[in-house]
C-alpha positions as CSV (number, residue, x, y, z in Angstrom):
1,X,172.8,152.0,-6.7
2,X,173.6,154.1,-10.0
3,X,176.1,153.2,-12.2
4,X,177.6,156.7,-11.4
5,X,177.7,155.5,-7.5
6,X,179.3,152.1,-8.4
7,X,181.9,153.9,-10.2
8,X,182.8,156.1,-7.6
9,X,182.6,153.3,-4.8
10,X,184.4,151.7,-6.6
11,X,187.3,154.5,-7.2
12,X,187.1,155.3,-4.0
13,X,187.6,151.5,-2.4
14,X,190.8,151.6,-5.4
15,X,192.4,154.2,-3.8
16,X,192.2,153.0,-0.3
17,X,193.9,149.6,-1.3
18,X,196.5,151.3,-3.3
19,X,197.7,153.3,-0.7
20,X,197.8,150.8,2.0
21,X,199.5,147.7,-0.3
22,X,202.0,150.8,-1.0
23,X,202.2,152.0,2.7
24,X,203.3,149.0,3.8
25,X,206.1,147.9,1.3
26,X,204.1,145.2,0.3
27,X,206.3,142.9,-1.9
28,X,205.3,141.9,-5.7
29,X,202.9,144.4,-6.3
30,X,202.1,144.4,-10.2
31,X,199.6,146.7,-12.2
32,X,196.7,144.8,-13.1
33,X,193.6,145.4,-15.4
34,X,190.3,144.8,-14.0
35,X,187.0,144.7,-15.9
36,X,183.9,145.2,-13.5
37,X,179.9,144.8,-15.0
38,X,177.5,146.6,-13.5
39,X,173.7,147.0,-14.9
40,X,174.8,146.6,-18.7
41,X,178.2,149.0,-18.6
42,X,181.9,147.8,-18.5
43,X,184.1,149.1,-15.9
44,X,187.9,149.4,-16.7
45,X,190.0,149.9,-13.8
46,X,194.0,149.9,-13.0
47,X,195.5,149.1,-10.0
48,X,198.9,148.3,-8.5
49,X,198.4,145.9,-5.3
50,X,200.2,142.0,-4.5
51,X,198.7,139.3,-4.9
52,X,197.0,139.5,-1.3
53,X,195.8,142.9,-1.3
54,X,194.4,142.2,-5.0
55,X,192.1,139.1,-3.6
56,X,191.0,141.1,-0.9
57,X,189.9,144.3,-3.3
58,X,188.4,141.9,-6.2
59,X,186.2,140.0,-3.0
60,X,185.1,143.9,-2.1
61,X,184.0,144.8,-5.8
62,X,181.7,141.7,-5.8
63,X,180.5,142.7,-3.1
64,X,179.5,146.2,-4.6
65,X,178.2,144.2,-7.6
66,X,176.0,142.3,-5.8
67,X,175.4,144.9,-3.6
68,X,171.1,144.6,-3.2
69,X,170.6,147.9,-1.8
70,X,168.8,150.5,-4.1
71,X,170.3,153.1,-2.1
72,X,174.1,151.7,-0.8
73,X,174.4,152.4,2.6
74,X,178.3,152.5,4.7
75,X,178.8,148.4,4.8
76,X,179.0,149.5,8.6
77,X,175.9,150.5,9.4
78,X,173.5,147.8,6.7
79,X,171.1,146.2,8.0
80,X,171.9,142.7,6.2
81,X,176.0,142.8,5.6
82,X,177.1,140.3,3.0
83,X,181.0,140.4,3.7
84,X,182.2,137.2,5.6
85,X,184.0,138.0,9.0
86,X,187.5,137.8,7.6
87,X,187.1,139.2,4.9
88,X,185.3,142.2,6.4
89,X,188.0,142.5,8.9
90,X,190.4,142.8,6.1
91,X,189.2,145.5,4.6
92,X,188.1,147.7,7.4
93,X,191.8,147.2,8.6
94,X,192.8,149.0,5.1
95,X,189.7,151.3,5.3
96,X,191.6,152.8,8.8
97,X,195.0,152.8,7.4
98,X,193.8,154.7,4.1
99,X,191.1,156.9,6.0
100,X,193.6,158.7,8.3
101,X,196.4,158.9,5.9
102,X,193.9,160.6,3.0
103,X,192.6,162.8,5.7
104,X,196.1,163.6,7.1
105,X,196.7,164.5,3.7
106,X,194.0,166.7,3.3
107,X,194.2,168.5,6.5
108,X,198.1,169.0,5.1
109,X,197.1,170.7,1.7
110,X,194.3,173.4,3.7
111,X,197.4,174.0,6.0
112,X,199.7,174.6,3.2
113,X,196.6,176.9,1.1
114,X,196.3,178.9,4.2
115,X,200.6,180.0,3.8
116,X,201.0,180.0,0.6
């Protein structure tokens, strides 16, 4: 994987915990720095999740890191997953919370381009 692809993986798996840890009202939610390495480069990254969501989201970017595909394939479908049971239970429960909200949302702005 490129450094550009980790980046945006990485974004991308950001976003999705945001919004569920904010979805659901989850309590003590603080904005923390986190600094990811990948291939020589420092990643700085800000999120706002409790102390739960944040365990869960710092297990996934390991993950990424350590990631040994050349190409990453959706965790779904590779052939050799490294995510333990609970953890990756955890995160596809987020992944289905996030994914029908952001494309709920998107299916809202086209509706509101096509009247206004």
């Amino acid at each position: 994987m490129d450094t550009n692809k980790f980046d945006s993986e990485v974004l991308t798996v950001n976003k999705f915990f945001n919004m569920y840890c904010s979805g659901n009202k989850h309590e003590n939610s603080i904005f923390r720095n986190v600094k990811l390495k990948f291939k020589d480069k420092t990643y700085d990254y800000e999120i706002k999740l409790c102390d739960k969501c944040f365990e869960t989201v710092s297990y996934s970017h390991n993950r990424l890191i350590d990631c040994p595909q050349e190409i990453k394939p959706k965790c779904r479908s590779c052939k050799n997953p490294c995510y333990d049971k609970d953890k990756w239970k955890a995160v596809a429960k987020v992944m289905r919370y996030s994914g029908v909200r952001l494309g709920l949302t998107k299916i809202k702005s086209k509706i509101k381009s096509i009247f206004l």
